[in-house]
Backbone atoms as SQL, in Angstrom:
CREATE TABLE atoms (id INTEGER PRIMARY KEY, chain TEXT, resi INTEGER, resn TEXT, atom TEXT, x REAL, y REAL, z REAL);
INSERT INTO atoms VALUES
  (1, 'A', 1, 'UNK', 'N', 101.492, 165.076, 102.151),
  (2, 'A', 1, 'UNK', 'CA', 101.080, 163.939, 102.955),
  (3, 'A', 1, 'UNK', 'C', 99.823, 163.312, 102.366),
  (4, 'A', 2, 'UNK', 'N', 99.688, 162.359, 102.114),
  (5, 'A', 2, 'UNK', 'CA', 98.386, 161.371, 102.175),
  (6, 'A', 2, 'UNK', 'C', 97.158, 161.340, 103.022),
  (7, 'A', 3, 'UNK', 'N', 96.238, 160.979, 102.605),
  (8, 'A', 3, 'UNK', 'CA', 95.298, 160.958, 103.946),
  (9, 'A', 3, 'UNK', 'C', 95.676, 159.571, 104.915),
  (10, 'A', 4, 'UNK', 'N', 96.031, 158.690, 104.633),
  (11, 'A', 4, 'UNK', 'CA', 96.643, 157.310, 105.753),
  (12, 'A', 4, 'UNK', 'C', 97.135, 158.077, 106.292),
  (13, 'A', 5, 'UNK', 'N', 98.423, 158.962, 105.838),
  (14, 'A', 5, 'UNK', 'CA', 99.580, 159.502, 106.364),
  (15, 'A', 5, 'UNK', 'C', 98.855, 160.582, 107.510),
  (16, 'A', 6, 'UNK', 'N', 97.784, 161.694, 107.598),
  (17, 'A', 6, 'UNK', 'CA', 97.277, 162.567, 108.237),
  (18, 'A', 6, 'UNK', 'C', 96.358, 161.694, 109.076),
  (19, 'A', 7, 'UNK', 'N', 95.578, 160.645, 108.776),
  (20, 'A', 7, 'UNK', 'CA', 94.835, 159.980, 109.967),
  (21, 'A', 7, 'UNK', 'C', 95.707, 159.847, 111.195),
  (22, 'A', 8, 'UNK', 'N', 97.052, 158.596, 110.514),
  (23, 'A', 8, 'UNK', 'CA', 97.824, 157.740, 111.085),
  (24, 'A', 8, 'UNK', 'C', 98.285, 159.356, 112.549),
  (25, 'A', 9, 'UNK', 'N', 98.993, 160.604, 111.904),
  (26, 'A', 9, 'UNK', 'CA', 99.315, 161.316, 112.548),
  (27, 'A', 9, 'UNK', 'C', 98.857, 162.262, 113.675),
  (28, 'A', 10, 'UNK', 'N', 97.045, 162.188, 113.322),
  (29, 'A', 10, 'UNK', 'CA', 95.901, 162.679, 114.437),
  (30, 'A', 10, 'UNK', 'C', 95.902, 161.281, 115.285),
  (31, 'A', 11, 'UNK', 'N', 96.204, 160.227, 115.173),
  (32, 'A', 11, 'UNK', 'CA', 95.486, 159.149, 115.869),
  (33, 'A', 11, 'UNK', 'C', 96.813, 159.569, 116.812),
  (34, 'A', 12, 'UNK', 'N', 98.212, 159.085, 116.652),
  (35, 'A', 12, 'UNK', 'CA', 98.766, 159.480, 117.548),
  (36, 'A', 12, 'UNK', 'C', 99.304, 160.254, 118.264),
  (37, 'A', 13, 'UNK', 'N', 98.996, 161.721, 118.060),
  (38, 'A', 13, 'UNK', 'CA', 98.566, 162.829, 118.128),
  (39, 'A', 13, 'UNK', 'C', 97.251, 162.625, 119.802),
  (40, 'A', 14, 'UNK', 'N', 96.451, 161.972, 119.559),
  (41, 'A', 14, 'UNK', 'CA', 95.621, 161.314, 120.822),
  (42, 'A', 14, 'UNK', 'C', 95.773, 160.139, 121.245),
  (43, 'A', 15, 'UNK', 'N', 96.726, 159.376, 120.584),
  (44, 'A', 15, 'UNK', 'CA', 97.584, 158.242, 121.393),
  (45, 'A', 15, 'UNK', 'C', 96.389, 157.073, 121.293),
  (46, 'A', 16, 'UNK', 'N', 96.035, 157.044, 120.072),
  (47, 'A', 16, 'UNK', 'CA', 94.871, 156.147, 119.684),
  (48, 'A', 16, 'UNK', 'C', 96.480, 154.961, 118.206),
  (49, 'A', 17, 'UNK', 'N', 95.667, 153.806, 118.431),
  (50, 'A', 17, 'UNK', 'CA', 97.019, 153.336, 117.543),
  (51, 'A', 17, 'UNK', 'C', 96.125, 153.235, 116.148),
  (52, 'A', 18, 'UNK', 'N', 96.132, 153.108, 115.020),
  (53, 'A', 18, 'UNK', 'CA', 95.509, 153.508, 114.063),
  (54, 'A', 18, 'UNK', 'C', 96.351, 152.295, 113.057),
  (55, 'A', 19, 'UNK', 'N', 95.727, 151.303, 112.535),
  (56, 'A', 19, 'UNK', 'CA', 96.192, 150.138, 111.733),
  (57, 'A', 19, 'UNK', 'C', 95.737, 150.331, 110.531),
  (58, 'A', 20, 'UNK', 'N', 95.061, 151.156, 109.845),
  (59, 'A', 20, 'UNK', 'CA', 94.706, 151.084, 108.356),
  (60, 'A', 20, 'UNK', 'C', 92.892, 151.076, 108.209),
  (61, 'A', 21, 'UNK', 'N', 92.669, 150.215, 109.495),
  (62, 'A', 21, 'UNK', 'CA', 90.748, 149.848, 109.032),
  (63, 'A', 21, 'UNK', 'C', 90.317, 150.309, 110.470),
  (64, 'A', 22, 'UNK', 'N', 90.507, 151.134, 110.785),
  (65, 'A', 22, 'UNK', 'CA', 89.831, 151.258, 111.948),
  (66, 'A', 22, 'UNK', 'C', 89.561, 152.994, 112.483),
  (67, 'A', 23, 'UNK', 'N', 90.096, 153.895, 111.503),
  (68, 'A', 23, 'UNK', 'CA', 89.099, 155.041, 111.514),
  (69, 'A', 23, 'UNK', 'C', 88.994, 155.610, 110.136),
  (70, 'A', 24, 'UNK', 'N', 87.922, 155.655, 109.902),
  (71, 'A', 24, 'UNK', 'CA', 86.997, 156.441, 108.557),
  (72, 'A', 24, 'UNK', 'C', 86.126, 157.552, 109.194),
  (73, 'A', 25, 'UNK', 'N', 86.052, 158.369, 107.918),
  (74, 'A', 25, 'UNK', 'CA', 84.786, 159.553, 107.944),
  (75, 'A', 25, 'UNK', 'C', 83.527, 158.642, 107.820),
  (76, 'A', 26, 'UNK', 'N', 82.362, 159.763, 108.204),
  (77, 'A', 26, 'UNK', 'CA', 81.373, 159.087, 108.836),
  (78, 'A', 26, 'UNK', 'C', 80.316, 158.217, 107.139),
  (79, 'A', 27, 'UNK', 'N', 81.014, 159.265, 106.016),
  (80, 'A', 27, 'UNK', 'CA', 80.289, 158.421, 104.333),
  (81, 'A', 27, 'UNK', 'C', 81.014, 157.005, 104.193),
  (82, 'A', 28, 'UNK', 'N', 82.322, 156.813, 104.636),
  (83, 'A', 28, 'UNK', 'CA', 83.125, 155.920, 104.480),
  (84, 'A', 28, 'UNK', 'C', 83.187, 154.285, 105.411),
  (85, 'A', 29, 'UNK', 'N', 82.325, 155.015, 106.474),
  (86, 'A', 29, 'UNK', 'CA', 81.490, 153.885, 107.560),
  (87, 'A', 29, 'UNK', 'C', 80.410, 153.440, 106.964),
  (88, 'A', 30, 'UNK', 'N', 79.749, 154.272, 106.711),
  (89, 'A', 30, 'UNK', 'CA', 78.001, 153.769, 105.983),
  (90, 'A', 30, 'UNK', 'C', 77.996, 153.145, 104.734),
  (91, 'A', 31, 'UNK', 'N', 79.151, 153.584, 104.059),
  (92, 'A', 31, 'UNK', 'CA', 79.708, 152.477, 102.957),
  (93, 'A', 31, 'UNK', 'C', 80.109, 150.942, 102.934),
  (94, 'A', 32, 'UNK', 'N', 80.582, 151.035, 104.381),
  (95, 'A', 32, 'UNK', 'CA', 81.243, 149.795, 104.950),
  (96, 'A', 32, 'UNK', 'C', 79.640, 148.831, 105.733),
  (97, 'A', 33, 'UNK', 'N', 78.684, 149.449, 106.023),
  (98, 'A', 33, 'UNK', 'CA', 77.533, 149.037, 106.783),
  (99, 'A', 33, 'UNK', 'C', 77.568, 149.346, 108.448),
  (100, 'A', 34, 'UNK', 'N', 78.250, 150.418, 108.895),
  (101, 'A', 34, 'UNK', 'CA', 78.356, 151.152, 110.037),
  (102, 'A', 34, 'UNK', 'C', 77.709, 152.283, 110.138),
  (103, 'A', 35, 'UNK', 'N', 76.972, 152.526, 111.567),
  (104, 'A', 35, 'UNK', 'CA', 76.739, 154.304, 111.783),
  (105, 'A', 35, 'UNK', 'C', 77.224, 154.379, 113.128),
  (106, 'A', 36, 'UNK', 'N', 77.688, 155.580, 113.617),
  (107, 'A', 36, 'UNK', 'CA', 78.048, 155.881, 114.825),
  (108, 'A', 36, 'UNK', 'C', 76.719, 155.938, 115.739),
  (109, 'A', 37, 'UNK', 'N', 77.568, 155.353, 116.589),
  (110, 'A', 37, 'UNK', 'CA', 76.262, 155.104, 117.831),
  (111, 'A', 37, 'UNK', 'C', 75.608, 156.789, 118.002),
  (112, 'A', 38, 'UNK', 'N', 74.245, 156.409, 118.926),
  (113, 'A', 38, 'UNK', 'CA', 73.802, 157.819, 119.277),
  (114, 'A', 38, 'UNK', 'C', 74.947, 158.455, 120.143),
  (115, 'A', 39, 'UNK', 'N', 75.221, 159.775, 119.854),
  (116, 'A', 39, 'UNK', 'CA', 75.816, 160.459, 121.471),
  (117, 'A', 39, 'UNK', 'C', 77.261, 160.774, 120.937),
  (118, 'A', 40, 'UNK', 'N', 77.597, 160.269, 119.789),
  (119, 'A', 40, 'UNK', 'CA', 79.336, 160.240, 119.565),
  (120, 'A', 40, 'UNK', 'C', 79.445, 161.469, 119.128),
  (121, 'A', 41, 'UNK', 'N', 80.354, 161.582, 118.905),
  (122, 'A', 41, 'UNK', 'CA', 81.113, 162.919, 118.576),
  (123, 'A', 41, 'UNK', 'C', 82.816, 162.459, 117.577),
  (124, 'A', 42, 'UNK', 'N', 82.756, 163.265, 116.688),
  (125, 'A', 42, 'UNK', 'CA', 83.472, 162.535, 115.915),
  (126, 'A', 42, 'UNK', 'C', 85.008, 162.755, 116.967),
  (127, 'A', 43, 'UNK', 'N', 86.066, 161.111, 116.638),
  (128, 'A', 43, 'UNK', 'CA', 87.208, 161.503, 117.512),
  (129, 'A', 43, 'UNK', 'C', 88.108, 162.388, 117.334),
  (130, 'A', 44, 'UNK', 'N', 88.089, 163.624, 115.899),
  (131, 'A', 44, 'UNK', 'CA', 88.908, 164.363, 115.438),
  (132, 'A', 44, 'UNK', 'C', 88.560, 165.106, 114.232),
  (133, 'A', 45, 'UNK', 'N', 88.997, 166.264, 114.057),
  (134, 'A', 45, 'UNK', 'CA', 88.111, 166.821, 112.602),
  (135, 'A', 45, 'UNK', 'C', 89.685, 166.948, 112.501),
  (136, 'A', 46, 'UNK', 'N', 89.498, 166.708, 111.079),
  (137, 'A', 46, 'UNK', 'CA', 90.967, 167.059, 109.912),
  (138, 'A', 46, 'UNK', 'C', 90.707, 167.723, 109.136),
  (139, 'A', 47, 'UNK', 'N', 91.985, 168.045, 107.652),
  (140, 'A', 47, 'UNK', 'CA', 91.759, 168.034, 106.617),
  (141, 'A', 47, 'UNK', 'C', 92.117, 166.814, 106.048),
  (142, 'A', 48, 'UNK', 'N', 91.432, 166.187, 104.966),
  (143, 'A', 48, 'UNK', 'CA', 91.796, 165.483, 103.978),
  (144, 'A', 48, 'UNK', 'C', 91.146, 165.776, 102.239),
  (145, 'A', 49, 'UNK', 'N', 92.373, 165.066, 101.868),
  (146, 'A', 49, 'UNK', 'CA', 92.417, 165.095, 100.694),
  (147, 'A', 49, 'UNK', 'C', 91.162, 164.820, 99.665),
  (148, 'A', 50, 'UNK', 'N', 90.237, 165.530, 98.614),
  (149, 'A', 50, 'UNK', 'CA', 89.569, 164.791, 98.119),
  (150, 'A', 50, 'UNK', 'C', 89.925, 163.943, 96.745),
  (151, 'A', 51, 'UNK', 'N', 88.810, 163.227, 96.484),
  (152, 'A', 51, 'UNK', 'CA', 89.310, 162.175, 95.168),
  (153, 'A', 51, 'UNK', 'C', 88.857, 163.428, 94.115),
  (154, 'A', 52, 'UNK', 'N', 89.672, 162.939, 93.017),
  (155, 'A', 52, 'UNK', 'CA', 89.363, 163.654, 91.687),
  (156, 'A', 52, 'UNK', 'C', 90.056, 164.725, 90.769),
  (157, 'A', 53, 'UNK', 'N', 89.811, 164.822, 89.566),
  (158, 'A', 53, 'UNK', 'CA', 90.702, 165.690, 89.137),
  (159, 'A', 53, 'UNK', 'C', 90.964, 167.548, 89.978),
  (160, 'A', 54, 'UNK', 'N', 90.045, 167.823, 90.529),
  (161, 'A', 54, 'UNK', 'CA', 90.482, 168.790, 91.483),
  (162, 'A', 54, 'UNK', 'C', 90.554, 168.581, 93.235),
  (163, 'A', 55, 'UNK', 'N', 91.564, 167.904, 93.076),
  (164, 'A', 55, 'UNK', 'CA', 91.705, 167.673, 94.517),
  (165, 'A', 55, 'UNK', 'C', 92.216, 168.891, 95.702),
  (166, 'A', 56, 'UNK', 'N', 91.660, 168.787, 96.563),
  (167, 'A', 56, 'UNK', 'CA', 91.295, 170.062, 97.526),
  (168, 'A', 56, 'UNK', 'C', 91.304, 169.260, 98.503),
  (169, 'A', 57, 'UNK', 'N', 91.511, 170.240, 99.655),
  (170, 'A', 57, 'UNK', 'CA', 91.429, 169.569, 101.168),
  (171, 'A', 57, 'UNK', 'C', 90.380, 170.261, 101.880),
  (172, 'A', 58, 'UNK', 'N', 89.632, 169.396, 102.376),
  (173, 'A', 58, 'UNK', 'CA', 88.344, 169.472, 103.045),
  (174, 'A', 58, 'UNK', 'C', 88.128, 169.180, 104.276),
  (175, 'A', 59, 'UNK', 'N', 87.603, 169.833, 105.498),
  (176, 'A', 59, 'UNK', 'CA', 87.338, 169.559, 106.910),
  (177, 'A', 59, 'UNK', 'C', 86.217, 168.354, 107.341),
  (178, 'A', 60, 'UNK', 'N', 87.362, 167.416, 107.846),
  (179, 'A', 60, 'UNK', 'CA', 86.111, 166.129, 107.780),
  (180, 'A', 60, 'UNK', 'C', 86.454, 165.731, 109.418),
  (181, 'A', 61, 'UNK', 'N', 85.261, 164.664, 109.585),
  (182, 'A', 61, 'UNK', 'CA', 85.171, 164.266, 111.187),
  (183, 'A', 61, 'UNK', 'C', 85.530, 163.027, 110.870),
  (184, 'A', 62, 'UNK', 'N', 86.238, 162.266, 111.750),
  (185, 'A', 62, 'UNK', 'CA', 86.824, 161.035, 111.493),
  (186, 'A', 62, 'UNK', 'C', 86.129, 160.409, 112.753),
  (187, 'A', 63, 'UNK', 'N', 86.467, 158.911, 112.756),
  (188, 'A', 63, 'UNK', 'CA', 85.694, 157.986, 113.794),
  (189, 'A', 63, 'UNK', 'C', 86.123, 157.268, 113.758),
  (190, 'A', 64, 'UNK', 'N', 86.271, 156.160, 114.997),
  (191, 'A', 64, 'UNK', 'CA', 87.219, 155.106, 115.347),
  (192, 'A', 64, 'UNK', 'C', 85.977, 154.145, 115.209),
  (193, 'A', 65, 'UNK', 'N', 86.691, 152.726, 115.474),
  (194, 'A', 65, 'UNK', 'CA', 85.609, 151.437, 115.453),
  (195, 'A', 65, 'UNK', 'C', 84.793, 151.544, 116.858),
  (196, 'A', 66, 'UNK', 'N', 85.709, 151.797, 117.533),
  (197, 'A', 66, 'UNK', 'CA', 84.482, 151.284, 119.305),
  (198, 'A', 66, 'UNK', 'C', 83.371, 152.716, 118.839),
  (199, 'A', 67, 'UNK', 'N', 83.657, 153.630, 117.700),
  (200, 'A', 67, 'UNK', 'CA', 82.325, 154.572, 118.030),
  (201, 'A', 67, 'UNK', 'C', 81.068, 154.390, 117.112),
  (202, 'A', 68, 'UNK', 'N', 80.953, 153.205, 116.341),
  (203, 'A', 68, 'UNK', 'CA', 80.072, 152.684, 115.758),
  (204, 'A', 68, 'UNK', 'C', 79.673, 151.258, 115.649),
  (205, 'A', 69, 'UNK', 'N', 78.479, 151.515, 115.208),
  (206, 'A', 69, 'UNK', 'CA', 77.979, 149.716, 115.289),
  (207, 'A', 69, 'UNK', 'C', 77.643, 149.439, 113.963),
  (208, 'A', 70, 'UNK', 'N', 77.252, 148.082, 114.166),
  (209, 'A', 70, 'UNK', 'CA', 76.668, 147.321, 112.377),
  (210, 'A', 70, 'UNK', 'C', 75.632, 147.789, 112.294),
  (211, 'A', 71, 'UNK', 'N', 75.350, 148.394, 111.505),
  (212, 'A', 71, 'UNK', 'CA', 73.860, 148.303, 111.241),
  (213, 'A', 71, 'UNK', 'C', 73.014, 146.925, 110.145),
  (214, 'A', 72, 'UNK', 'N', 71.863, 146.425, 111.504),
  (215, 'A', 72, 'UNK', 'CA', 71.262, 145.274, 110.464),
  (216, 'A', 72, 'UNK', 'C', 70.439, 145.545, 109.711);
């Protein structure tokens, strides 16, 4: 499986609908110019896949859009 493929399957798994841009790990928000508000809690820990020639699966916290803001 892919990581789209393992998000897509935790999101509805909690009956969250999951379109492609709307949950990242919390490096993958701050990349984008997001941090999770105070108080959140990530909506799901997984495994996903990492980039690179040794790819391994790693326990990450994922996050939806309503759980972060822009940062200015």
């Amino acid at each position: 499986m892919s990581n789209q493929e393992i998000i897509a399957l935790e999101a509805s798994k909690k009956g969250y609908e999951y379109n492609g841009n709307n949950i990242y790990t919390y490096p993958e928000w701050s990349k984008r110019g997001y941090k999770p508000m105070k108080g959140q809690r990530a909506f799901c820990m997984t495994h996903l896949w990492t980039n690179g020639i040794n790819r391994r699966k790693i326990l990450v916290g994922l996050f939806t859009l309503e759980q972060v803001t822009l940062v200015s």
